[in-house]
Backbone as CSV, one residue per row, in Angstrom:
resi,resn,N_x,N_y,N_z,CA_x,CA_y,CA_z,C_x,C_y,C_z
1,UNK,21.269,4.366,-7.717,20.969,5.746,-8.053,21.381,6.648,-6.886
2,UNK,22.579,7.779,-7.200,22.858,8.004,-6.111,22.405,9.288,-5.844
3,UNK,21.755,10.107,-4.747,21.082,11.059,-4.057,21.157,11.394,-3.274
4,UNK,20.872,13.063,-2.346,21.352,13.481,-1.478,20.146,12.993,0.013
5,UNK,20.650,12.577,0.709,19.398,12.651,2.291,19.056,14.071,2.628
6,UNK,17.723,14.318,2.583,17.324,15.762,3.326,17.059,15.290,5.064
7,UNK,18.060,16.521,5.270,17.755,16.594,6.430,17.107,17.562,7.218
8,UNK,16.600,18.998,5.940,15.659,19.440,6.637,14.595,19.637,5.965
9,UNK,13.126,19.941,6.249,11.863,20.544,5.093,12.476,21.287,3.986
10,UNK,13.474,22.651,4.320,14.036,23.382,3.402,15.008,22.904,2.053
11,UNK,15.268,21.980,2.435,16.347,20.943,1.698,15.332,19.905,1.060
12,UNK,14.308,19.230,1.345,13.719,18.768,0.826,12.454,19.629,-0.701
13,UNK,11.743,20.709,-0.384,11.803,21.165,-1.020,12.590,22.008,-1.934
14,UNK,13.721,22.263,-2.158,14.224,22.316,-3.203,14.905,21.031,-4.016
15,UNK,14.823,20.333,-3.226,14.902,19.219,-4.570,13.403,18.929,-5.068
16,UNK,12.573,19.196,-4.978,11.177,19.282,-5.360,10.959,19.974,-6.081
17,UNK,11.877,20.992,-5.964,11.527,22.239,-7.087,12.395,21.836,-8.058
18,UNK,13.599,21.631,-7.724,14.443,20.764,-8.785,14.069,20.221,-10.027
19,UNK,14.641,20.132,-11.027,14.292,19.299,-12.333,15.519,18.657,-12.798
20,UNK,16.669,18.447,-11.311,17.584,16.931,-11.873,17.588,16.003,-10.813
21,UNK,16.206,16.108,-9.849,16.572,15.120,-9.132,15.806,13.968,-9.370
22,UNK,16.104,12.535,-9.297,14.960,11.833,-9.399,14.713,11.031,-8.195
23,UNK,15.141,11.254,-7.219,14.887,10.833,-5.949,15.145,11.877,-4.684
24,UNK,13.851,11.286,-3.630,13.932,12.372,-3.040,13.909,11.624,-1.796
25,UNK,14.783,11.223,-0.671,14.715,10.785,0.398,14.809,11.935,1.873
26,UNK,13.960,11.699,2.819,13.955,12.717,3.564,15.217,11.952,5.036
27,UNK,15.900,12.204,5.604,16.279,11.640,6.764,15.495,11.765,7.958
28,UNK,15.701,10.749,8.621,14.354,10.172,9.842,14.217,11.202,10.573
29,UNK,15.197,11.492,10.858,15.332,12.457,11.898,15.298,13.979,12.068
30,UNK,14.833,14.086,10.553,14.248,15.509,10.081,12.855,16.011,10.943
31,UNK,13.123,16.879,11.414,11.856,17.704,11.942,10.791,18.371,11.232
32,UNK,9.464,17.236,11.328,8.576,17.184,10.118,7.160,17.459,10.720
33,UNK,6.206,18.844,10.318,5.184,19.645,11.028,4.235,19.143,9.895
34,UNK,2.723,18.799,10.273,1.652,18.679,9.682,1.928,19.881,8.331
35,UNK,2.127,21.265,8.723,2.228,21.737,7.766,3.300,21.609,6.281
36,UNK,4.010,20.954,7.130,5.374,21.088,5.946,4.736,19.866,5.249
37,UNK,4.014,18.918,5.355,3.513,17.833,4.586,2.826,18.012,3.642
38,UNK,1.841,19.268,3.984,0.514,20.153,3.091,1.556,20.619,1.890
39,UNK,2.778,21.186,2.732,3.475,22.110,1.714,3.946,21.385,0.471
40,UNK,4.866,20.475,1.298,5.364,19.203,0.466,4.639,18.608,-0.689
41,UNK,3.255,18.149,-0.667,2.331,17.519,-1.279,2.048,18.292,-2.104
42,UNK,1.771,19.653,-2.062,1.229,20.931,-3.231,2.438,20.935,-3.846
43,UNK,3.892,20.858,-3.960,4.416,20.806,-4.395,4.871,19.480,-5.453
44,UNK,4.388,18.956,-4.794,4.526,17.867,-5.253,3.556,17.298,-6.591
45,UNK,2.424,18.034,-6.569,1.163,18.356,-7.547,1.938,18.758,-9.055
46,UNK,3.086,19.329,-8.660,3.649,20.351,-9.936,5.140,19.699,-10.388
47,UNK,5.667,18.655,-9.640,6.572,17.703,-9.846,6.471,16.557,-10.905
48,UNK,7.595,17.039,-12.253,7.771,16.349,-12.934,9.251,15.000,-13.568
49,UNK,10.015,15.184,-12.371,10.565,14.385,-12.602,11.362,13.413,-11.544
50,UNK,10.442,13.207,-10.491,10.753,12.460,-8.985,10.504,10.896,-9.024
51,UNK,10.967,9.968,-9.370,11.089,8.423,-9.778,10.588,7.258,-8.387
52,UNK,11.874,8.257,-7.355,11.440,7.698,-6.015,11.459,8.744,-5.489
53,UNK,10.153,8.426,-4.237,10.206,9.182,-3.049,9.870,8.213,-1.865
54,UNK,11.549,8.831,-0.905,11.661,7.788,0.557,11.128,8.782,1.331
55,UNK,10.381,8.482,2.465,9.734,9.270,3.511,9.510,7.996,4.499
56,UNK,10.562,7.549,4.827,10.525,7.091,6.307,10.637,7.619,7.527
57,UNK,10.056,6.996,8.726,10.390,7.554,9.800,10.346,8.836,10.327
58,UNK,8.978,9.526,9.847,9.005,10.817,9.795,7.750,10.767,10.872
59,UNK,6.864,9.702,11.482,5.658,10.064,12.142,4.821,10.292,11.916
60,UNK,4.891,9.661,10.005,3.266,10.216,9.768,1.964,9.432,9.776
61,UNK,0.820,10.201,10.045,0.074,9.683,10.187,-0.886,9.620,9.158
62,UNK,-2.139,9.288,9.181,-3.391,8.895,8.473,-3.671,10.586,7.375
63,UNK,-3.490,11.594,7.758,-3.641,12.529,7.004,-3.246,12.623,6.181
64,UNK,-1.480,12.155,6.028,-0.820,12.240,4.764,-0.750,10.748,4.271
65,UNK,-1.369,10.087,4.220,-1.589,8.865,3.270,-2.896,9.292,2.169
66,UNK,-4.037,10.378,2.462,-4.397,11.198,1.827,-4.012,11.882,0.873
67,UNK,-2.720,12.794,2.025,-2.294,13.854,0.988,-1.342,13.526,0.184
68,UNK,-0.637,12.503,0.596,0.361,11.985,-0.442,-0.489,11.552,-1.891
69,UNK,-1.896,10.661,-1.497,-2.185,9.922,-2.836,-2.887,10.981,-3.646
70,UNK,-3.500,12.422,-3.057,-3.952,13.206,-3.684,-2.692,13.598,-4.668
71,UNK,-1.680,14.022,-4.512,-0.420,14.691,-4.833,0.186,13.710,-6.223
72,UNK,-0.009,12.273,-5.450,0.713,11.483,-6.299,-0.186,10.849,-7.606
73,UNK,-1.513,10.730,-7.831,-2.315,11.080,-8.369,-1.954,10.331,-9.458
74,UNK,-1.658,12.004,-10.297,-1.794,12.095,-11.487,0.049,12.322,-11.858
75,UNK,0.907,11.833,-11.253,2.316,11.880,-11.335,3.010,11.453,-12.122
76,UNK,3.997,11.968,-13.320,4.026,11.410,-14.403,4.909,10.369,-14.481
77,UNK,5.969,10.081,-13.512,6.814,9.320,-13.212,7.122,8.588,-12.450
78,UNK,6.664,8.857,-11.260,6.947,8.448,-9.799,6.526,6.990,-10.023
79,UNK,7.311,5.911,-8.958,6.962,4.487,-9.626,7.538,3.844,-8.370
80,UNK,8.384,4.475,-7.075,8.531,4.097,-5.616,8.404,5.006,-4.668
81,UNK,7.609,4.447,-4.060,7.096,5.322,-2.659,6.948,4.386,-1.487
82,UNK,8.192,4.823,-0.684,8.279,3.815,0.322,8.208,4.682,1.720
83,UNK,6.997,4.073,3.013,6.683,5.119,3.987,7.030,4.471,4.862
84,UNK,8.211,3.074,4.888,8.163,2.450,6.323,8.654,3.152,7.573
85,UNK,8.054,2.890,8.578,8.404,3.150,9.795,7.681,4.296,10.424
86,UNK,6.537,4.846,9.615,5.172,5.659,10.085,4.260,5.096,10.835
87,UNK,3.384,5.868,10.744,1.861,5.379,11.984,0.250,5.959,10.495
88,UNK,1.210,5.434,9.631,-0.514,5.410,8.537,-1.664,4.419,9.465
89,UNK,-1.308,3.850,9.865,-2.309,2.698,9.934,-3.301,2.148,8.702
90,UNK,-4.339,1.504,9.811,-5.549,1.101,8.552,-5.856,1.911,7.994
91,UNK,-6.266,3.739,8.446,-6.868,4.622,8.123,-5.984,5.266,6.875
92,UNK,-5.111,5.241,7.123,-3.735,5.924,6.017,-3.506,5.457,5.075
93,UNK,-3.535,4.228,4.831,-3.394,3.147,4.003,-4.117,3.204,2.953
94,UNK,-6.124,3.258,3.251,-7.095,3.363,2.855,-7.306,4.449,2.173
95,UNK,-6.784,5.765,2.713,-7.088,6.850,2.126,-6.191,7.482,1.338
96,UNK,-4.919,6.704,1.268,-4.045,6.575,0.510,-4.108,6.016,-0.730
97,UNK,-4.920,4.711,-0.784,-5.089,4.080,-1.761,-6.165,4.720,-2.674
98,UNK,-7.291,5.095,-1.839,-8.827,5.772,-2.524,-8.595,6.962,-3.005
99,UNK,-7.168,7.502,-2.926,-6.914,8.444,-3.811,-5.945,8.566,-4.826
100,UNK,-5.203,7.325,-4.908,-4.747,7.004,-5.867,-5.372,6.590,-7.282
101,UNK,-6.308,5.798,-6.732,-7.248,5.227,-7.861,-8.657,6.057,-8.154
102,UNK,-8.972,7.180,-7.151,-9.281,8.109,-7.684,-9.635,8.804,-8.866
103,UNK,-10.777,9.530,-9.507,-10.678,10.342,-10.678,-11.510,11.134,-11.194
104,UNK,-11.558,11.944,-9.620,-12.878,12.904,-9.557,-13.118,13.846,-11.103
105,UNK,-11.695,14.312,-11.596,-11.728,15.321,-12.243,-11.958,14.443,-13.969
106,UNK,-12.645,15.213,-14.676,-12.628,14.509,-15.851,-11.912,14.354,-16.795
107,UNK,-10.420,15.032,-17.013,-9.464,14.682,-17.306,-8.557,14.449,-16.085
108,UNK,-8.709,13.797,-15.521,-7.779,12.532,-14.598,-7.836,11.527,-14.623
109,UNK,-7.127,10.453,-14.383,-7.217,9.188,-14.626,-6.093,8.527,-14.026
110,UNK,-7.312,7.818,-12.744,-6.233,6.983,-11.532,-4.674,6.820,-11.990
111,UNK,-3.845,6.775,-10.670,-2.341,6.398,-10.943,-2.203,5.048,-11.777
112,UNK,-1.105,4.799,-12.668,-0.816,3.382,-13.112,0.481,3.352,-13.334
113,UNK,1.038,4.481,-12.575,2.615,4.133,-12.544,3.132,3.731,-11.535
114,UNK,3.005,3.752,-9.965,3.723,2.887,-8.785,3.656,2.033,-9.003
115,UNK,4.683,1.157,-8.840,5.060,-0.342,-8.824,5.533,-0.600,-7.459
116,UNK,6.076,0.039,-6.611,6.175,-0.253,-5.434,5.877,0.841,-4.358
117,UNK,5.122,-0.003,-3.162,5.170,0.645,-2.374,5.206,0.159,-1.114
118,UNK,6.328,0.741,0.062,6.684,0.202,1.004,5.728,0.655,2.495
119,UNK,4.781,-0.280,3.212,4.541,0.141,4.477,4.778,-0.567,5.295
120,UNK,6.317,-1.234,5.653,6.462,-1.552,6.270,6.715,-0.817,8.220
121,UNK,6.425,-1.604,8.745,6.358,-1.549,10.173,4.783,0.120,10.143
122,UNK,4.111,-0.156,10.199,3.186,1.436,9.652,1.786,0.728,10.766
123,UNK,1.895,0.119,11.679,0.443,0.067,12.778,-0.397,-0.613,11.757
124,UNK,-0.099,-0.835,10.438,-1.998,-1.656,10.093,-2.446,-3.106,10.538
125,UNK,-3.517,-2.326,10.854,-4.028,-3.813,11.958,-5.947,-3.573,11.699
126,UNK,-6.285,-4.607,12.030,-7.934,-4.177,12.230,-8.154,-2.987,12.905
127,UNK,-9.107,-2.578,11.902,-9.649,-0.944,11.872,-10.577,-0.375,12.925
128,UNK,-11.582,-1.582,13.381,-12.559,-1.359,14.440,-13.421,-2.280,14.396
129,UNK,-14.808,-2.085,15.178,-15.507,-3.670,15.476,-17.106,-3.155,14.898
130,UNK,-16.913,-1.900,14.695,-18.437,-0.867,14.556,-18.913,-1.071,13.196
131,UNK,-17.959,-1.660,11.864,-18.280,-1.780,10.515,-18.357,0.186,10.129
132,UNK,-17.181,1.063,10.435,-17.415,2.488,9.987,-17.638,2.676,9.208
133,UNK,-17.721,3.810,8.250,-17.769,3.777,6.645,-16.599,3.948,6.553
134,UNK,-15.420,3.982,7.326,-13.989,4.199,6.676,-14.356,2.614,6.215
135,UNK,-14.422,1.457,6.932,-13.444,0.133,6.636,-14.740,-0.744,6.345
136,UNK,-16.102,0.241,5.977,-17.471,-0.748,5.814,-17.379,-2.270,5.869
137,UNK,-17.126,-3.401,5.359,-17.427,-4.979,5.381,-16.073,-5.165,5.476
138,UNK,-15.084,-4.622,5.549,-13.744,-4.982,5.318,-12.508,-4.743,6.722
139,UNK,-12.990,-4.620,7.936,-12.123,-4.288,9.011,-10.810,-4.552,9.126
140,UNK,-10.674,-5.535,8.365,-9.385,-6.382,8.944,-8.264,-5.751,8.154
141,UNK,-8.706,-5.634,6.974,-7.399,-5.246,5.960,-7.419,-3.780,5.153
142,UNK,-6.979,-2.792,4.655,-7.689,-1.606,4.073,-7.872,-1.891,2.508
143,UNK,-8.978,-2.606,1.893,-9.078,-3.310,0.626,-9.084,-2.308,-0.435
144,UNK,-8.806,-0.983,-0.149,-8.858,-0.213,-1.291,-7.509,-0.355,-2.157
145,UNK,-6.150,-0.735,-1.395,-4.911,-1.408,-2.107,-5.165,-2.031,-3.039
146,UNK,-6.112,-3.188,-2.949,-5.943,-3.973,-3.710,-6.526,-3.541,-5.312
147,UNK,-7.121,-2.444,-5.625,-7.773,-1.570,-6.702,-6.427,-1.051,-6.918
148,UNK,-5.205,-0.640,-6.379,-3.725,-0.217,-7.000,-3.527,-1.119,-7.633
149,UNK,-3.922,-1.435,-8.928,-3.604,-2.850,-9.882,-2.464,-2.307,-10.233
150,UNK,-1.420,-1.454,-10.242,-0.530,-1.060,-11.231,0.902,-1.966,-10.264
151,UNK,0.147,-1.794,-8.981,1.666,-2.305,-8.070,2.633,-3.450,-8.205
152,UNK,3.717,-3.637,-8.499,4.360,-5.080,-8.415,5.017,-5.560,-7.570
153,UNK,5.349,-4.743,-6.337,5.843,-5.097,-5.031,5.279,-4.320,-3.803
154,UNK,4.775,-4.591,-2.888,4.247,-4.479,-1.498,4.526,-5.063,-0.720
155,UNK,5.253,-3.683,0.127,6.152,-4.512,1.699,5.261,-4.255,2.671
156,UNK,4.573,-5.646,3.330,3.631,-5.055,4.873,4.278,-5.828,6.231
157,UNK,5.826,-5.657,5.610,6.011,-6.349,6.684,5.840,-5.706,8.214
158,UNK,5.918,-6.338,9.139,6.277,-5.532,10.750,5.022,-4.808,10.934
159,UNK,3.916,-5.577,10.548,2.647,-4.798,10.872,1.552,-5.697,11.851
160,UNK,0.116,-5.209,12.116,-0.422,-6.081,12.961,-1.688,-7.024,12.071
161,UNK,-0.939,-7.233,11.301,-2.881,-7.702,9.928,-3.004,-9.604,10.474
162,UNK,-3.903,-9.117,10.767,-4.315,-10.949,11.223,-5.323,-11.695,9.832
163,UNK,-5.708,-10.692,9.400,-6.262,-11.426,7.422,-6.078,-10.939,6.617
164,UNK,-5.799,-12.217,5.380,-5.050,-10.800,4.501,-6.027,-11.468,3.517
165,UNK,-6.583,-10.903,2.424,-7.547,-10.996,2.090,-7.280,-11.611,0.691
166,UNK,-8.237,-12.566,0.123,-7.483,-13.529,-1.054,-7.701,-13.169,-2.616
167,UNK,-8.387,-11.894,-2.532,-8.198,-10.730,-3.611,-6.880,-10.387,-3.771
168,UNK,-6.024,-10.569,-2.980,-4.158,-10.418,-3.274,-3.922,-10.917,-4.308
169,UNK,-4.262,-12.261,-4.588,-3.806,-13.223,-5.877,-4.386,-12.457,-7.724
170,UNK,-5.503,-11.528,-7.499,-5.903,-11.397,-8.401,-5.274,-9.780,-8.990
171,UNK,-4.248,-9.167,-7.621,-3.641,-8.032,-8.251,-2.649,-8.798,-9.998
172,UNK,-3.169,-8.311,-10.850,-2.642,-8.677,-12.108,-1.020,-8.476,-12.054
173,UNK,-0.894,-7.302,-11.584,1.110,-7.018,-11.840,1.741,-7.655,-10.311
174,UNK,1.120,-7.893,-9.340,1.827,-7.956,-8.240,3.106,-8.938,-8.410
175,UNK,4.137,-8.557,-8.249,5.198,-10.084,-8.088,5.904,-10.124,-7.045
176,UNK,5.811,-9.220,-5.964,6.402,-9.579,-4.691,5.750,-9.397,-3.344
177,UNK,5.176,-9.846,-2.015,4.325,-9.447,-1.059,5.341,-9.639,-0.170
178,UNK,5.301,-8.955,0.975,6.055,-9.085,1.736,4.713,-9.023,2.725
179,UNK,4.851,-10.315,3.744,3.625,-10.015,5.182,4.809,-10.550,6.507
180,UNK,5.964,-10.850,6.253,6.138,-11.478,7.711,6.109,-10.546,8.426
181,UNK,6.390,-10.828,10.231,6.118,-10.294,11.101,4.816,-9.823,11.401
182,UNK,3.809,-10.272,11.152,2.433,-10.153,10.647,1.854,-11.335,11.446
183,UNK,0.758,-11.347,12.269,-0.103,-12.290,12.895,-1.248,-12.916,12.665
184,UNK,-0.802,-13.483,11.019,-2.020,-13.980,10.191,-2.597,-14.911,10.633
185,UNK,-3.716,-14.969,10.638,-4.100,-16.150,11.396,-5.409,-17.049,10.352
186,UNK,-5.414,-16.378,9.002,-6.475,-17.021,7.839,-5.219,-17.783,7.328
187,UNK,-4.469,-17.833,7.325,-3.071,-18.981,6.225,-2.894,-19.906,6.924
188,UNK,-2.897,-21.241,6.310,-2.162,-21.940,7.043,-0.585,-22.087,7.171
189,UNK,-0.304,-22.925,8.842,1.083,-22.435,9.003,2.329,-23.264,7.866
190,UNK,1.875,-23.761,7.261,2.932,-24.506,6.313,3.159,-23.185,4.986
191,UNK,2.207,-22.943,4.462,1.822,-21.596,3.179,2.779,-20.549,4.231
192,UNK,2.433,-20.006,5.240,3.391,-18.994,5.995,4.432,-18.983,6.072
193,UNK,4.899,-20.484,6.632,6.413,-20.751,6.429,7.038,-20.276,5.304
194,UNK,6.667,-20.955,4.125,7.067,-20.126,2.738,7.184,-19.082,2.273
195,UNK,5.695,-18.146,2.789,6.168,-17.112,2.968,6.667,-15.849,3.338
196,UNK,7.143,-16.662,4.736,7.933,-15.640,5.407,9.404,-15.562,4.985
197,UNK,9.760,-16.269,3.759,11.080,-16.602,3.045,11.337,-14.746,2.118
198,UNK,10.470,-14.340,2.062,10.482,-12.951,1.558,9.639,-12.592,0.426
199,UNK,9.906,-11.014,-0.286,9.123,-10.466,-1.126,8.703,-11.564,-2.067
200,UNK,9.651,-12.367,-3.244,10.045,-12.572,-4.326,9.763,-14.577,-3.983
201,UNK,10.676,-14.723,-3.026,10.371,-16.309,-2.918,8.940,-16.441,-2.248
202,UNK,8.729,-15.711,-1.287,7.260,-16.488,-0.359,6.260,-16.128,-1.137
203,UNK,5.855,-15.604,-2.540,4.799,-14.966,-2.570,4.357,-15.938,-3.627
204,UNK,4.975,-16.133,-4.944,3.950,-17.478,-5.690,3.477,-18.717,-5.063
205,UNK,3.862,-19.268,-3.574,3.065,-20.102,-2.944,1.748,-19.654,-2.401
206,UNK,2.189,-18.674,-1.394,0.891,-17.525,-1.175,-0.431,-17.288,-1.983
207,UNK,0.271,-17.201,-3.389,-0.648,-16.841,-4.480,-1.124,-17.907,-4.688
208,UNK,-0.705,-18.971,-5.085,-1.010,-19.977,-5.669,-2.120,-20.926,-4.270
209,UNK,-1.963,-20.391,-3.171,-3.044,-21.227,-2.563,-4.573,-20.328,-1.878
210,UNK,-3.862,-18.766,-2.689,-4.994,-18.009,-2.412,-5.885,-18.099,-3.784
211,UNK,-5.357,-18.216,-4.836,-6.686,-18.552,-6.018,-7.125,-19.967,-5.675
212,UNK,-6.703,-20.982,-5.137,-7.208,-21.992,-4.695,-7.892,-22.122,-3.690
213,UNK,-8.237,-21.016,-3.041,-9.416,-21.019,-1.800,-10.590,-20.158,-2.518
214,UNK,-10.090,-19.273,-3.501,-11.089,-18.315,-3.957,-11.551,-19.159,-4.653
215,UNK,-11.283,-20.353,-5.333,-11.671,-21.337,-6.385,-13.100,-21.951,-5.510
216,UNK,-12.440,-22.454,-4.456,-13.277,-23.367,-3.590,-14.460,-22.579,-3.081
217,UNK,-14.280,-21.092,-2.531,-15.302,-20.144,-2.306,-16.545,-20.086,-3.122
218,UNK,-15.715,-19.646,-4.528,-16.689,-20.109,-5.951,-17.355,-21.049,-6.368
219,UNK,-16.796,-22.475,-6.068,-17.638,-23.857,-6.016,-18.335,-23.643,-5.121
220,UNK,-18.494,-24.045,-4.078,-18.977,-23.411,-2.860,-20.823,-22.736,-2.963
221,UNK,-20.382,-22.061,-3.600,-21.282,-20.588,-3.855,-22.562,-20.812,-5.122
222,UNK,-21.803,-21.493,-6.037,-22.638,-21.702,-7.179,-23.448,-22.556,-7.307
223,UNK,-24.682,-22.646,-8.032,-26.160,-23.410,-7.436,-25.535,-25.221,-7.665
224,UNK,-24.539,-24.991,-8.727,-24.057,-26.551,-8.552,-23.559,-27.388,-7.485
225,UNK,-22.822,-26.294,-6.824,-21.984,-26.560,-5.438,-22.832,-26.761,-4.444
226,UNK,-23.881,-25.836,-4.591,-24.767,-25.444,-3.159,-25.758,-27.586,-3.208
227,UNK,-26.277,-27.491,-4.500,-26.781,-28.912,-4.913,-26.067,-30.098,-4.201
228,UNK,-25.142,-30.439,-4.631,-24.310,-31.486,-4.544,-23.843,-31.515,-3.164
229,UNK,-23.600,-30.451,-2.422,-23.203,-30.406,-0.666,-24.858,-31.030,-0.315
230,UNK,-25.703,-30.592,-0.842,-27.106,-30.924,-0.025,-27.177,-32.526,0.596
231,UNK,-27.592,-32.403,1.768,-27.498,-33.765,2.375,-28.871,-34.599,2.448
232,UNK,-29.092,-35.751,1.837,-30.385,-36.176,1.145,-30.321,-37.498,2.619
């Protein structure tokens, strides 16, 4: 699909205002102000025919993983949104996601059109050691992603996540994960090997030995399991 690179805010919004573009890539090296993001995003509220939007390498941070998912919402089309090479972190990620799935208003109703979304190289790493209410029981990973049931590919590669949490297996559409470059340290290293092979090959092993721990969690857990471990 072929499309023009913006290389400045001004150029980017008018293809926003546009109604033949269906992709909107910004170039890295565009000079990009907290405000022009606000601007961007309100505009973006009123955007009906944007398929992809690239926003790499622009420096953003935790605010607009917000304002993007506020924006992107209720979007009638949009279905790639790729932010690699930002500083979302854990915090961006999270508040990115909690507003996607979102649905304060009573005719709204969470996103279910992204299928992909890219954060690669983006700082997420454990959130803090305090249990905040940003990352309550969940520090390590920002688990509100995993409520984006609509997604079918997620790139985390080039990030700092040391657990990745085994609710992954139960995203219903997911069919590609990307974690290498990642310092997992809950997988074992044979399952890693595999899938650090990429999106598409490493990820049905992945899957397939993360419902098999959630299996065992579940035995585990249930008064039958708890019985039968008892040591007489």
């Amino acid at each position: 699909m072929k499309h023009p690179v913006c290389k400045t805010y001004e150029e980017a919004m008018e293809v926003v205002r546009s109604t033949e573009h269906e992709v909107l890539e910004m170039h890295s090296h565009c000079l990009f102000t907290l405000n022009n993001m606000t601007s961007l995003c309100n505009r973006l509220k009123t955007n009906r025919n944007l398929v992809i939007l690239i926003l790499g390498g622009l420096g953003l941070g935790s605010s607009a993983g917000k304002e993007l998912g506020v924006a992107l919402r209720t979007h009638p089309v949009l279905q790639e949104l790729h932010l690699h090479n930002n500083k979302l972190g854990y915090e961006g990620v999270q508040l990115l996601s909690e507003a996607l799935i979102s649905s304060k208003e009573v005719n709204e109703a969470p996103n279910r059109l992204l299928k992909v979304l890219v954060l690669r190289n983006n700082d997420i790493g454990r959130h803090c050691s305090s249990m905040c209410n940003l990352c309550r029981f969940a520090p390590d990973f920002p688990c509100a992603l995993l409520q984006v049931t609509c997604l079918q590919v997620i790139d985390l590669n080039a990030n700092r996540i040391e657990v990745l949490p085994l609710q992954l297996s139960l995203m219903p559409n997911l069919l590609a994960l990307d974690v290498r470059g990642n310092p997992i340290a809950n997988v074992p290293m044979d399952v890693m090997l595999t899938a650090r092979k990429g999106h598409q090959a490493g990820w049905p092993s992945l899957k397939e030995w993360m419902k098999e721990e959630l299996q065992k969690e579940a035995s585990s857990s249930s008064p039958a399991g708890s019985i039968l471990s008892m040591d007489y």
